[in-house]
C-alpha beads as a LAMMPS data file, in Angstrom:
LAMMPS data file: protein, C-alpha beads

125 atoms
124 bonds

1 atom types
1 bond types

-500.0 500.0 xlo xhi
-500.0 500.0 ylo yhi
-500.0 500.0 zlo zhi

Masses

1 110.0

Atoms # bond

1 1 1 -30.010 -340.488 244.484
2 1 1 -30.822 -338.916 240.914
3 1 1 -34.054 -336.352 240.722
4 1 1 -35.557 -335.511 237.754
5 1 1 -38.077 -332.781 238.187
6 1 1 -40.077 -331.200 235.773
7 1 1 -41.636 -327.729 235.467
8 1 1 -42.943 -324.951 233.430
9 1 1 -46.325 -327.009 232.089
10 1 1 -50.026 -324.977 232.440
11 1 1 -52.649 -323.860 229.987
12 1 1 -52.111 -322.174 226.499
13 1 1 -54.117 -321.543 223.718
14 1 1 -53.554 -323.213 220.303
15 1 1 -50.729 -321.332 218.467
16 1 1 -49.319 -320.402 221.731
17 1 1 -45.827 -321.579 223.701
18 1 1 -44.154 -322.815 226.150
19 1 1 -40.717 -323.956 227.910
20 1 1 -40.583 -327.177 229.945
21 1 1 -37.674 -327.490 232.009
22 1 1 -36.399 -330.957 233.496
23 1 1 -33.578 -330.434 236.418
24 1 1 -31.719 -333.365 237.418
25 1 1 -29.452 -333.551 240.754
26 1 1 -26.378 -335.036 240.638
27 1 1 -23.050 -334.564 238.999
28 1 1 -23.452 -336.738 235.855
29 1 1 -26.038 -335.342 233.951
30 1 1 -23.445 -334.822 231.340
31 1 1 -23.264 -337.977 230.532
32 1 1 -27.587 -339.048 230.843
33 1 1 -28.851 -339.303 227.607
34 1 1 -32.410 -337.002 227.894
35 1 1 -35.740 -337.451 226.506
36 1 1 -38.990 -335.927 227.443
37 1 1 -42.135 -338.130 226.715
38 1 1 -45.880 -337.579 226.807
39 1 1 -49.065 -339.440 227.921
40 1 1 -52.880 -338.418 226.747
41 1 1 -55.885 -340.054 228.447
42 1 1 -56.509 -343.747 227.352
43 1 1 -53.094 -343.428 225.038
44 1 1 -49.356 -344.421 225.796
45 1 1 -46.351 -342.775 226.606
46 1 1 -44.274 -342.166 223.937
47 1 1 -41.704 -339.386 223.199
48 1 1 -41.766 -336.811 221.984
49 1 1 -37.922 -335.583 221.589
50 1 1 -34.631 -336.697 222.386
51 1 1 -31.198 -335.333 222.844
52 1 1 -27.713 -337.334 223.119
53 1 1 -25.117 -336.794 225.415
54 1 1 -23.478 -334.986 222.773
55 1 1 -26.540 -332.901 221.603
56 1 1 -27.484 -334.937 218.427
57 1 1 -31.499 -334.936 218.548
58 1 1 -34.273 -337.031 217.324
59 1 1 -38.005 -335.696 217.263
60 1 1 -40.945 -337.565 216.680
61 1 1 -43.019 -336.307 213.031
62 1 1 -45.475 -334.172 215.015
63 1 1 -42.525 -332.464 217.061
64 1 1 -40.523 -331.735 214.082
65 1 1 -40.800 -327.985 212.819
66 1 1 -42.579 -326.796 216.346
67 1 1 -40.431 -328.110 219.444
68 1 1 -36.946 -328.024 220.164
69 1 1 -34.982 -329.960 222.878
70 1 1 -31.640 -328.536 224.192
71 1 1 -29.741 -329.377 227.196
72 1 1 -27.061 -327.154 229.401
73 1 1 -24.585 -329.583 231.380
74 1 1 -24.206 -326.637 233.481
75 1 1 -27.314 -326.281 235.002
76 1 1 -28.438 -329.692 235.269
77 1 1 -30.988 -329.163 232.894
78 1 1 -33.173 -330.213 229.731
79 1 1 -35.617 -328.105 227.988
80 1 1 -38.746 -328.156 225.707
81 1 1 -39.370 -325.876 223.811
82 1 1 -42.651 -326.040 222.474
83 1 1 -44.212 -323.243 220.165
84 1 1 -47.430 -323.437 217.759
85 1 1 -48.922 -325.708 220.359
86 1 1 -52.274 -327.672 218.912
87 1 1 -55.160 -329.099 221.450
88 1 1 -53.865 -332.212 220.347
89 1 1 -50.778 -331.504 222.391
90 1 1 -52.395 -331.751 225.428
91 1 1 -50.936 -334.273 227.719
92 1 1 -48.585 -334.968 231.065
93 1 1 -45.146 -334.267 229.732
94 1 1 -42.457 -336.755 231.766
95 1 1 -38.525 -336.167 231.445
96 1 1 -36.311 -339.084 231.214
97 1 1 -33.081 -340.202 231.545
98 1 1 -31.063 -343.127 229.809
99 1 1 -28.216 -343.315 231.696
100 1 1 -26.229 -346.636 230.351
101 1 1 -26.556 -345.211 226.855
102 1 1 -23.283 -344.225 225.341
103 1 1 -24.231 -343.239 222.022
104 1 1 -26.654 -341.322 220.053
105 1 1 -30.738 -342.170 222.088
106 1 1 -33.589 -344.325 222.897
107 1 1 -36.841 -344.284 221.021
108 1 1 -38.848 -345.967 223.766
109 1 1 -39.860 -345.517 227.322
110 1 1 -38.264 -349.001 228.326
111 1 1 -35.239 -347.495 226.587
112 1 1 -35.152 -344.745 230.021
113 1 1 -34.506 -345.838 232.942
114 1 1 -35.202 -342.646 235.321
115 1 1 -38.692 -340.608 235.243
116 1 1 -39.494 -337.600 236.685
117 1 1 -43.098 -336.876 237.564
118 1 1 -44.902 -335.435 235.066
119 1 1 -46.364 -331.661 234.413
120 1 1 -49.393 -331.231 232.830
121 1 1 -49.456 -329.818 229.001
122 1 1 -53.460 -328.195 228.282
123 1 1 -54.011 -326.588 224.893
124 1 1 -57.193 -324.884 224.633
125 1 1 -58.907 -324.576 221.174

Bonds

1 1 1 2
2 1 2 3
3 1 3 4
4 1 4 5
5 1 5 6
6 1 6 7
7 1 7 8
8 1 8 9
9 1 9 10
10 1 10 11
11 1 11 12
12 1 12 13
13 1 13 14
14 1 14 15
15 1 15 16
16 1 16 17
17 1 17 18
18 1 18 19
19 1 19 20
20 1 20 21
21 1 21 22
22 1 22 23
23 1 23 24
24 1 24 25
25 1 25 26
26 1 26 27
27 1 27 28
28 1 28 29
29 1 29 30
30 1 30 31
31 1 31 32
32 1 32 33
33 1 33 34
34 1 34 35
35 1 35 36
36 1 36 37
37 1 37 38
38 1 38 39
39 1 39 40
40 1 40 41
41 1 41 42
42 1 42 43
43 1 43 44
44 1 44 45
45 1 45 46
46 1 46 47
47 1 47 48
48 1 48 49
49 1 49 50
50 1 50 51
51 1 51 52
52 1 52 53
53 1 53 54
54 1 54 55
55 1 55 56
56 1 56 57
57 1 57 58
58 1 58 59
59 1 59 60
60 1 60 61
61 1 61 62
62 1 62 63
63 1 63 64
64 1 64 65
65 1 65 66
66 1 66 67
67 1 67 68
68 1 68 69
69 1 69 70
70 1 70 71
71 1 71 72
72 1 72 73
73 1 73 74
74 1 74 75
75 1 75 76
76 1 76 77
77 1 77 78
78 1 78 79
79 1 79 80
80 1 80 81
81 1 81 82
82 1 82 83
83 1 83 84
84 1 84 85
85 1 85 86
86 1 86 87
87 1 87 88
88 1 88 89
89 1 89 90
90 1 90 91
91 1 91 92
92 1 92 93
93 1 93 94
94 1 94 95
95 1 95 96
96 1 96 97
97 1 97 98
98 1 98 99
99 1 99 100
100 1 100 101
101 1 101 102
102 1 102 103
103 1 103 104
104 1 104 105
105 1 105 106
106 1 106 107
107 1 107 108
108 1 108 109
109 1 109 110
110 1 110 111
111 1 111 112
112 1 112 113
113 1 113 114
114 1 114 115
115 1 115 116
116 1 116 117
117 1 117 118
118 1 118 119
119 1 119 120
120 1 120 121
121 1 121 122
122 1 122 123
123 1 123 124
124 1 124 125
């Protein structure tokens, strides 16, 4: 059974970075389309960034300019890379996986259908 599982979240001040990583078990992550999401308090999940099975991206307008998804096949793995982080980042980062996709990715969280559990984003002011 697929695994997604999330790490590298904590505390940062504003203007600071970080790396999320998402590793996946299994032998097909090649062909997953990835997307990492985030939920604040009292708001919704919705994503942040997105990467295809063959690497095109998408970012949502406040992720444009300051993260970066990326994705090696031969580790399993997607990343976030996340620099001039605002308190208005703060939120539980999830990693996702569309895996009936075949082309380019999903905008929405009904769009993936695995989740991994979450990691905690806090941006101090």
């Amino acid at each position: 059974q697929v695994q997604l599982v999330e790490s590298g979240g904590g505390l940062v001040q504003a203007g600071g970075s970080l790396r999320l990583s998402c590793a996946a078990s299994g032998r097909t992550f090649g062909s997953y389309a990835m997307g990492w999401f985030r939920q604040a308090p009292g708001k919704e999940r919705g994503l942040v960034a997105a990467i295809s099975r063959r690497d095109s991206t998408y970012y949502a307008d406040f992720a444009k300019g300051r993260f970066t998804i990326s994705r090696d096949n031969a580790k399993n793995t997607v990343y976030l890379q996340m620099n001039n982080l605002k308190p208005e980042d703060t939120a539980v980062y999830y990693c996702a996986a569309d895996r009936t996709r075949t082309y380019g990715t999903g905008r929405y969280a009904s769009d993936f259908d695995l989740w991994g559990q979450g990691t905690q984003v806090t941006v101090s002011s």
